[in-house]
C-alpha positions in Angstrom: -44.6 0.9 154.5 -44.3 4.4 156.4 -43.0 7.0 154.0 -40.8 9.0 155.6 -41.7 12.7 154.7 -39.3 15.1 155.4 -38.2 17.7 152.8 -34.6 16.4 152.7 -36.5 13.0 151.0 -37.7 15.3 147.8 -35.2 15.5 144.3 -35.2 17.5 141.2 -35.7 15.3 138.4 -34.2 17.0 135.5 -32.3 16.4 132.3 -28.5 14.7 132.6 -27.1 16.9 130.1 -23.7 15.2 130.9 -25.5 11.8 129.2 -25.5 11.4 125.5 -29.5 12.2 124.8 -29.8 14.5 122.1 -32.2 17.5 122.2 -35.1 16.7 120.0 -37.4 19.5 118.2 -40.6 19.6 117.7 -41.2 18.6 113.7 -44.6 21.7 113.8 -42.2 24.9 114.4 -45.5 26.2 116.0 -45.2 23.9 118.9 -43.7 26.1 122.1 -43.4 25.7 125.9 -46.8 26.8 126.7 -49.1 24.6 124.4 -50.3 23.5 127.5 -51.1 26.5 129.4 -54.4 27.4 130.2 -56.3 24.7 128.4 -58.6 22.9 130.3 -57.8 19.4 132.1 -59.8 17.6 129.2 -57.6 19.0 126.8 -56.6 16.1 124.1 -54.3 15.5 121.0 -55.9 14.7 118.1 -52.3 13.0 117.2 -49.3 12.6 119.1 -46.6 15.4 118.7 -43.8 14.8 116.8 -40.2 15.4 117.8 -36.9 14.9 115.7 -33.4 14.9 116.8 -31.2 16.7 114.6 -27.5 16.8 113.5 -25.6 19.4 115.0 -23.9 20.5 118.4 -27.3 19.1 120.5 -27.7 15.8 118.7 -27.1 12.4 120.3 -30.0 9.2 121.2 -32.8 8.9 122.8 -33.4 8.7 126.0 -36.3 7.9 129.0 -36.0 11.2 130.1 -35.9 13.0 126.6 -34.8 16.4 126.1 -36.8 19.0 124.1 -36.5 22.5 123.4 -40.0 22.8 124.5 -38.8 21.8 128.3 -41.8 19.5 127.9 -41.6 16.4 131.0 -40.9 14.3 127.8 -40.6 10.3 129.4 -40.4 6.9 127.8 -42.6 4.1 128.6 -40.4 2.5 130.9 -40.2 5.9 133.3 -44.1 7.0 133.0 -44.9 3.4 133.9 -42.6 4.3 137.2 -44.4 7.4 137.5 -47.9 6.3 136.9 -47.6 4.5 140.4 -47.1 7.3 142.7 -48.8 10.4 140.7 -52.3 11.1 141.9 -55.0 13.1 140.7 -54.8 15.5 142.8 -52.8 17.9 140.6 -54.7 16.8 137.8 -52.2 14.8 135.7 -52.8 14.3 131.9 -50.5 12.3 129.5 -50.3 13.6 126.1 -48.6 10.9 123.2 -45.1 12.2 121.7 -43.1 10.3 118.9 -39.1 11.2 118.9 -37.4 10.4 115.6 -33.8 9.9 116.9 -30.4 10.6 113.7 -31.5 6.8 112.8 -34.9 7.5 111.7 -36.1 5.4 114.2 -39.3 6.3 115.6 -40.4 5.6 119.6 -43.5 6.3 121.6 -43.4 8.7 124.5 -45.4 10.6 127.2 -45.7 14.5 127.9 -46.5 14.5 131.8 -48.7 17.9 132.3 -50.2 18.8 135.7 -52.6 20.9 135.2 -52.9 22.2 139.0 -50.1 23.8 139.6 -50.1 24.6 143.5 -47.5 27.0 144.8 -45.3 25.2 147.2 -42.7 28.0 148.2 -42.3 28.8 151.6 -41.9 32.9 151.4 -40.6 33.2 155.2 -37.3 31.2 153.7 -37.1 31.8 150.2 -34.8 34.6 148.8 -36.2 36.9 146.2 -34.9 39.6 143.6 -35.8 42.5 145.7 -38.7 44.3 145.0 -40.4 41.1 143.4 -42.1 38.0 143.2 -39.0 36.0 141.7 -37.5 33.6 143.7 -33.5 33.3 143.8 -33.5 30.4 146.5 -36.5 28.6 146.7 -37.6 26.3 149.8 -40.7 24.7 150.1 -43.3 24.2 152.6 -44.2 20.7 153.2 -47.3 21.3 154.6 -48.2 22.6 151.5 -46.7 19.8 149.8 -48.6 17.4 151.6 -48.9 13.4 150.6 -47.0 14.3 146.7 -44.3 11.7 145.8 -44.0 14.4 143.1 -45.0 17.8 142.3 -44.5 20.6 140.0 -45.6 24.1 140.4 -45.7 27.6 138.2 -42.4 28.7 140.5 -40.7 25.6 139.7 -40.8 26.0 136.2 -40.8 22.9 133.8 -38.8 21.3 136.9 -40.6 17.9 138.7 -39.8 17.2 142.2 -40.1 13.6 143.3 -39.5 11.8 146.3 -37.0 9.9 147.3 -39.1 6.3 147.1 -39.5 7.8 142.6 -35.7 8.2 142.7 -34.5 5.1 143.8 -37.0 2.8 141.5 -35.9 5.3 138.5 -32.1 4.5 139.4 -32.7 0.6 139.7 -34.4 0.3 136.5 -32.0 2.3 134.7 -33.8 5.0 132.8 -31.2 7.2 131.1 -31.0 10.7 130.3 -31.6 12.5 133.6 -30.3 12.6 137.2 -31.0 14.3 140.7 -30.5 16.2 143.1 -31.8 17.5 146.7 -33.9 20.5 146.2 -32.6 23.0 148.8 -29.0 22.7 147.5 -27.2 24.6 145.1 -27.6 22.0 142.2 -25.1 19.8 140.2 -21.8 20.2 141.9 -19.7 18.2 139.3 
């Protein structure tokens, strides 16, 4: 099958805050955003990180695509197994285990998606920038730079993950809650 690769085929995959996935915490108060930065691409758990969804104004269930306060790429079983077929190592990928205790008490098993690589994919001659700096406004991406990714993720994108269209539409058939899409190169969630 020809993949048609044209920037207009890539989406953000991010968190549907519109669903009714609650924000879960990491139980170690130590654990923040960057636990991951500059390890090394061996880096392991010795045990799997524990999350907890609390009472309160950001509690709800759990979801494939869970939310953390850590921003960490925080997926169920069901949606790394979709992932899993189009990464490739060429950003060097690593799964790290999670547990998410939902309001229940029930436990589940999930996946922290880290790529170590982290290319940068902007295209400077189109992007805007805060004058004066390096901080994009309006980002566009080069697709040469891109290259053959069905999903990337880059120190400009932030905890974002860009997937092609071919990720989105197996995501959507199989049902996989808590987040949704949208074309990078527009202005985001219009409703």
């Amino acid at each position: 099958m020809k993949i048609e690769r044209t920037i207009e085929k890539y989406y953000y995959l991010t968190g549907d805050e519109k669903s009714k996935v609650g924000n879960a915490d990491p139980v170690d108060s130590n654990i923040h955003w960057d636990l991951f930065e500059n390890k090394s691409k061996d880096f392991k758990l010795t045990e799997p990180l524990k999350f907890k969804i609390n009472p309160g104004r950001f509690a709800g269930q759990t979801g494939d695509f869970q939310f953390n306060s850590c921003g960490f790429l925080l997926f169920s079983d069901k949606l790394r197994a979709i992932i899993e077929k189009y990464i490739t190592e060429i950003d060097s990928p690593n799964w790290f285990p999670a547990q998410v205790t939902d309001l229940n008490e029930v436990t589940t098993n999930y996946s922290i998606l880290y790529l170590f690589d982290k290319p940068d994919f902007l295209d400077y001659q189109n992007s805007t920038f805060v004058q004066g700096t390096d901080h994009p406004i309006k980002k566009r991406f080069d697709l040469g730079k891109i290259g053959d990714r069905l999903l990337f993720n880059s120190t400009k994108l932030g905890v974002s993950l860009c997937v092609h269209d071919i990720i989105r539409k197996e995501i959507k058939k199989e049902g996989c809650t808590g987040l949704y899409f949208y074309k990078i190169h527009t202005a985001g969630r219009l409703s």
